[in-house]
Every structure is written in C-alpha cells, then in structure tokens.
C-alpha positions in Angstrom: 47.7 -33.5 27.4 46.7 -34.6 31.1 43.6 -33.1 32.1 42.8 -32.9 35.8 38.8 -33.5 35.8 38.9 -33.7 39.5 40.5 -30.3 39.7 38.4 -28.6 37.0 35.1 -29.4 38.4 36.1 -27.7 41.7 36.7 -24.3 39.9 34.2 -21.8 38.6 35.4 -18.6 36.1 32.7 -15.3 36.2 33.2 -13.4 32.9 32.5 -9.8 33.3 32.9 -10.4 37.3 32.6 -6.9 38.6 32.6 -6.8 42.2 29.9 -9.0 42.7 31.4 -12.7 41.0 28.9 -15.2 40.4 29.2 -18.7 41.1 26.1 -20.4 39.7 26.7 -24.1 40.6 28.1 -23.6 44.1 31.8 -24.9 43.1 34.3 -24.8 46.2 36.7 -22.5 44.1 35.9 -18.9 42.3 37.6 -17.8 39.7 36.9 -14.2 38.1 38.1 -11.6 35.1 37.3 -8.2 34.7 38.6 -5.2 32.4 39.0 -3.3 35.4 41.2 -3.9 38.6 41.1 -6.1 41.5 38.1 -6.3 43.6 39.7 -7.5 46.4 37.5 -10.2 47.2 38.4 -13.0 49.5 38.6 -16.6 48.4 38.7 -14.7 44.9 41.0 -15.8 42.3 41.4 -12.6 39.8 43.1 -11.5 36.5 42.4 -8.3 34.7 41.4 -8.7 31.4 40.1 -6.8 28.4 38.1 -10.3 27.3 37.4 -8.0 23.9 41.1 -8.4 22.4 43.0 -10.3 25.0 42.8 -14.4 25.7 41.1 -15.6 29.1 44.5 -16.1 30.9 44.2 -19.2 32.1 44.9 -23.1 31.0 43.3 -25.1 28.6 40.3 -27.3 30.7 40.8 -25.4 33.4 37.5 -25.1 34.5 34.3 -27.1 35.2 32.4 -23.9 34.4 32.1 -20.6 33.3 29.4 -17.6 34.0 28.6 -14.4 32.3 25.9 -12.3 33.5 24.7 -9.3 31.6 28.4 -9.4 29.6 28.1 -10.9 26.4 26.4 -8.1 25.1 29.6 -5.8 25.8 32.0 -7.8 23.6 32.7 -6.6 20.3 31.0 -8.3 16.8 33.4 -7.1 15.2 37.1 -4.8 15.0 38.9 -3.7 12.4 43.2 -4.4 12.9 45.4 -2.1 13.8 46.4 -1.3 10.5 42.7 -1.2 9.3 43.5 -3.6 6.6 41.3 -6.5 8.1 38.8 -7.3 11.4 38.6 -9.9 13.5 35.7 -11.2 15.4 35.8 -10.8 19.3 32.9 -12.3 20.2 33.5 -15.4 18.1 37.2 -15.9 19.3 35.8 -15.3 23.6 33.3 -18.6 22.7 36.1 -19.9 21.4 38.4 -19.0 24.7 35.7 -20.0 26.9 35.5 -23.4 25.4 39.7 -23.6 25.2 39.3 -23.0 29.1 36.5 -25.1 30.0 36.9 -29.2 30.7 35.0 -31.9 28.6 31.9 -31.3 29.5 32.0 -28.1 31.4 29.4 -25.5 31.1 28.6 -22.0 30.2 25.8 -20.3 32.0 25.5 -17.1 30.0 22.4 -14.4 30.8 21.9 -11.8 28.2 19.2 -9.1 27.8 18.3 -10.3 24.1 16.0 -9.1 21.0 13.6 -8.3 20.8 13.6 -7.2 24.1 14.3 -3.0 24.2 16.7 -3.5 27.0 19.0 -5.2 24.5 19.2 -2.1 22.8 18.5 1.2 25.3 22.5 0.6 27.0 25.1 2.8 24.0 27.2 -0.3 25.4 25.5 -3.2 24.0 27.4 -3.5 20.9 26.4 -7.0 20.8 22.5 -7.9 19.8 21.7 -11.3 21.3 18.5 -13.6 19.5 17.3 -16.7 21.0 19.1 -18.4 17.9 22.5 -16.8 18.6 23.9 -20.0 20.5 23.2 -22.5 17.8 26.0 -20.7 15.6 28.6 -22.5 18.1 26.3 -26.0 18.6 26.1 -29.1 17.0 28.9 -31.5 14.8 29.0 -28.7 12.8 29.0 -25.2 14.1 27.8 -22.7 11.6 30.5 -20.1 13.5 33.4 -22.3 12.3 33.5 -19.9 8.6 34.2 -17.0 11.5 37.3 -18.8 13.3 35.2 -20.7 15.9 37.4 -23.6 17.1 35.1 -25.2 19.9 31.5 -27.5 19.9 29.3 -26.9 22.1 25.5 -28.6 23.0 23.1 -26.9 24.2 21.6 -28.0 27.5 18.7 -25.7 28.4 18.1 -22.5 26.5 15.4 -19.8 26.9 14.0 -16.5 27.9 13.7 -16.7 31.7 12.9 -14.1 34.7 16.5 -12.4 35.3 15.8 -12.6 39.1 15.4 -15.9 39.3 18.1 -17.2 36.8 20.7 -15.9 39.2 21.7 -19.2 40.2 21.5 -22.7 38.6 18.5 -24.6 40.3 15.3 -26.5 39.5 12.7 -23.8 38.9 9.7 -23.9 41.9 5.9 -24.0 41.2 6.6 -19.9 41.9 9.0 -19.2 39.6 7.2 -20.9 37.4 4.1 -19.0 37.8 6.2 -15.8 37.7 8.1 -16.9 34.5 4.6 -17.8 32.5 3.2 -14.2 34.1 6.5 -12.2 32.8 5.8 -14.6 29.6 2.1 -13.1 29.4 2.8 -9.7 29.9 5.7 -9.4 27.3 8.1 -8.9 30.3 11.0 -11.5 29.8 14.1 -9.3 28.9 17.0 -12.1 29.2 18.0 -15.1 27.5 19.8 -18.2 29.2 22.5 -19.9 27.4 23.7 -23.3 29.3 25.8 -24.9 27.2 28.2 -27.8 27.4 31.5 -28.4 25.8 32.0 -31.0 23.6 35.7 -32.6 23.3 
C-alpha cells in the first residue's frame, strides 16, 4: 500500500471532538468524530461516530495525528456481545484504530483525568480508570495489550501528569508553566495525565 506522508502530516483527527475540536500541532487540515451530530464547524471535516463499538471511519495512515481530550475515560473496558456469550474490549480495539489511522510515525496526544486523582472517578461516566502506567500496555516490541487483540506499537514520546490548562496545546513548557506545574505538583493538584505517543510501523 501507497502511503501519502505528505498528505497525512497535513491532517489532524480530535477524538471525542464536541464542538470545540482540538488541533494540538497546528496542522493546516482538522479532522473530527463525535457520537453526536454535526457541529457545523467551518474548515471542519466530520463523521459521527460511536468510537465505543464502531471503527474510526477513515483510511489506514490517514493522519499525521490524533487528539483526545478528556475522552479516553468514556470508552468502554469492556462489553459483553450481543448474545452475551463473549466481550470484547473497546478500549483496546480504539488504540488499535487510532494506530490503523495514524501514519508511521504519527502521534497521539491524549489528556486524561487519571488515578489517583478523584476527578478520575467523581464523573458516573468515566468507565475507564487511567494510571500513569496505562500506555505502556500498547508500547514497546512487545506490547503487553497484544493477549487483549491490540494490533498496533506504539513509543512513548513524553508522558506525565501535567497542568490541564496548559497541556491544551503541544508546545515547549515556559519558566511559568513550569513553576505552575511543580506548584500544582506540591500541592497534590495535578488531575490529568499526558499520553504522546508515536506509532511505530
């Protein structure tokens, strides 16, 4: 298969988009899914999607990157069949669909609430419990999520609890962010985890 890396690195997908789609490394083209209906955003390219049980519906290395703010919390551990006679594993088979979609070497920018944070817990909709080892199941030559049906590598770039505000966007962190991280840090304040992560191919 062909893959246009020219193309891909022009186009950014926001998980979870809402009407507020995040594009974290400034790329000329913005892509979004949500579960609910169109936004109606200009220069937005949208599909409606219940990420949970349905593929992201789009190409393989389609993408030079991917965000999900305050969504991978939402998606499903696990869910029994139809039938009840067996699960599957949502949240294992979206890492897997985010790495189908993203070019070698793309990246996913992910920004949880995580343990042991209480804001990881306090939403009824957080079905999904975060830890700041949670990526390294889908890492490495050998991730340990392969057993659950993971088909993608990733490596992880820069991972870490970091001030929500001012992980909006990816850029170098200045001498006051970095005062304001190690202050949040002090006082027990960091609620979200950063997951940057590049896929291997």
């Amino acid at each position: 298969m062909v893959i246009n890396f020219e193309a891909a690195l022009r186009r950014h997908l926001d998980l979870g988009c809402g009407a507020s789609p995040r594009n974290v490394y400034g790329r000329p083209e913005l892509f979004g899914i949500d579960i609910r209906s169109n936004p109606l955003i200009d220069g937005l390219v949208f599909r409606q999607a219940n990420l949970s049980i349905d593929p992201i519906p789009f190409p393989d290395n389609y993408f030079g990157s991917v965000s999900a703010f305050d969504y991978l919390e939402h998606v499903p551990r696990i869910l029994a069949t139809h039938d009840g006679k067996s699960t599957t594993f949502p949240f294992v088979c979206l890492m897997s669909e985010i790495w189908r979609v993203l070019a070698p070497n793309g990246l996913l920018y992910a920004l949880t609430p995580a343990y042991p944070s209480p804001q990881a817990f306090q939403d009824p909709t957080h079905v999904n419990v975060i830890t700041a080892q949670t990526h390294e199941y889908f890492c490495g030559d050998f991730p340990v999520a392969a057993m659950y049906g993971f088909l993608g590598r990733f490596k992880a770039i820069n991972t870490g609890f970091v001030v929500h505000k001012d992980s909006r966007i990816h850029a170098e962190k200045t001498i006051r962010k970095k005062i304001r991280h190690l202050k949040y840090r002090l006082q027990g304040r960091l609620t979200h985890f950063l997951w940057e992560l590049e896929a291997i191919k």
